[in-house]
C-alpha positions as CSV (number, residue, x, y, z in Angstrom):
1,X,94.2,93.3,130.8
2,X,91.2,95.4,130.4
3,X,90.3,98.4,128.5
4,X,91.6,101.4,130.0
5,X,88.0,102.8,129.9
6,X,86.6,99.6,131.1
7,X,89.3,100.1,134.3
8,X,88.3,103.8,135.3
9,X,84.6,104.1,134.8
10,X,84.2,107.6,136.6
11,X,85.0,110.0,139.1
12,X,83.3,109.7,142.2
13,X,82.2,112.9,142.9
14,X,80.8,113.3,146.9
15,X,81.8,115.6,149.8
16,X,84.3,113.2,151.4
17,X,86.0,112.8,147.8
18,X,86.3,116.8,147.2
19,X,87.7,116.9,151.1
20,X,89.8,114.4,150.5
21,X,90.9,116.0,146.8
22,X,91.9,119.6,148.9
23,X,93.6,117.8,152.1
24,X,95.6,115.1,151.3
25,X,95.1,114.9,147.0
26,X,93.6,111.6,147.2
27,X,91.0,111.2,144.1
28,X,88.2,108.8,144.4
29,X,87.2,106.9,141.0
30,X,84.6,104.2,140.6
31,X,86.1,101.2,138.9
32,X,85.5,98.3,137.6
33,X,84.7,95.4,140.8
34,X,87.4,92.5,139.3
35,X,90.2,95.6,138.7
36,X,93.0,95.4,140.6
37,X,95.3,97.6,142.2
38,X,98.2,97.6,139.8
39,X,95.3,98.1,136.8
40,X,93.8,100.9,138.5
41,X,97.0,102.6,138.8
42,X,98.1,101.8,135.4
43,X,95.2,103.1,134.1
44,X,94.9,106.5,135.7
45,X,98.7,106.9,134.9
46,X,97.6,106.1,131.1
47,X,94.4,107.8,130.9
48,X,95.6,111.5,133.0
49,X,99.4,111.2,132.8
50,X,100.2,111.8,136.1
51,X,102.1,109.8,138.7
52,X,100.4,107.9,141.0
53,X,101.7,107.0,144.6
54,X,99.7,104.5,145.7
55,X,96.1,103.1,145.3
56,X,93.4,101.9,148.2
57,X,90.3,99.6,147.3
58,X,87.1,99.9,148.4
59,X,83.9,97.2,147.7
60,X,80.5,99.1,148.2
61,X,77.6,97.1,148.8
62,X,74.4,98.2,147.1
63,X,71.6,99.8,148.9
64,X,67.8,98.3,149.4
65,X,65.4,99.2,147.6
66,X,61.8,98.8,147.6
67,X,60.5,97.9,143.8
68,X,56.3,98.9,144.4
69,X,54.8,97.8,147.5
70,X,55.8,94.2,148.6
71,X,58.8,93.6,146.9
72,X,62.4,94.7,148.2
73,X,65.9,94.9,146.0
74,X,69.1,95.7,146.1
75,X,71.1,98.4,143.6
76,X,74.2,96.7,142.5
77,X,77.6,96.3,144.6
78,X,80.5,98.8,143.0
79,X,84.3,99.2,143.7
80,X,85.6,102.5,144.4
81,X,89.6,103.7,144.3
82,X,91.2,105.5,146.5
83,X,94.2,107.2,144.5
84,X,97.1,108.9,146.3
85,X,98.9,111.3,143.5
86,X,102.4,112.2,143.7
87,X,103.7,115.4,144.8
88,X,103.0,118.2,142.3
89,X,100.0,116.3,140.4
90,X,97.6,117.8,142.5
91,X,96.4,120.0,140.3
92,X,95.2,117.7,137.2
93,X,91.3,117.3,138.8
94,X,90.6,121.3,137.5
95,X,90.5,119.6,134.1
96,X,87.5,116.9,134.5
C-alpha cells in the first residue's frame, strides 16, 4: 500500500467541485493514477477522519500543448476522486 500522502495528492479545487461540495457533499481530490478505490477511501478516512460513503474514479487525459512553434505536447494524464461523505461530515472542507 502506498503512502497516505502519496494516495491523496490534493484537492481539486474548480466550480463543478465546489457545486458538487454544497449539493450533494461529494469532494473532488486528485490522486494518485495506479490508486484504487478502496486506497482512496482509506486514505481520506486516515488523513480527515471522516466517514466516507462511497468513492467514483475518474482518468483525465492531458491537454495539447504547443512547445514553441512547430512542436505539439501533451500535459500529463491525472486521476481524479469523486468522494461521497457520510451524513453529518459535510462540514470538514471549511478546514482545508
Amino acid at each position: 500500500m502506498k503512502v497516505l500522502h502519496e494516495v491523496v495528492k490534493s484537492p481539486c479545487l474548480t466550480e463543478k467541485s465546489n457545486l458538487l461540495q454544497e449539493l450533494q457533499g461529494t469532494v473532488v481530490f486528485k490522486v494518485h493514477p495506479q490508486a484504487n478505490k478502496i486506497e482512496i477511501k482509506q486514505a481520506v478516512e486516515k488523513l480527515f477522519d471522516v466517514k466516507v460513503a462511497s468513492v467514483k474514479t475518474a482518468t483525465v487525459r492531458g491537454k495539447k500543448k504547443r512547445i514553441g512553434v512547430k512542436s505539439l505536447g501533451r500535459t500529463k494524464d491525472w486521476k481524479k476522486a469523486y468522494i461521497s461523505l457520510s451524513e453529518g461530515e459535510i462540514n470538514f472542507l471549511d478546514e482545508l
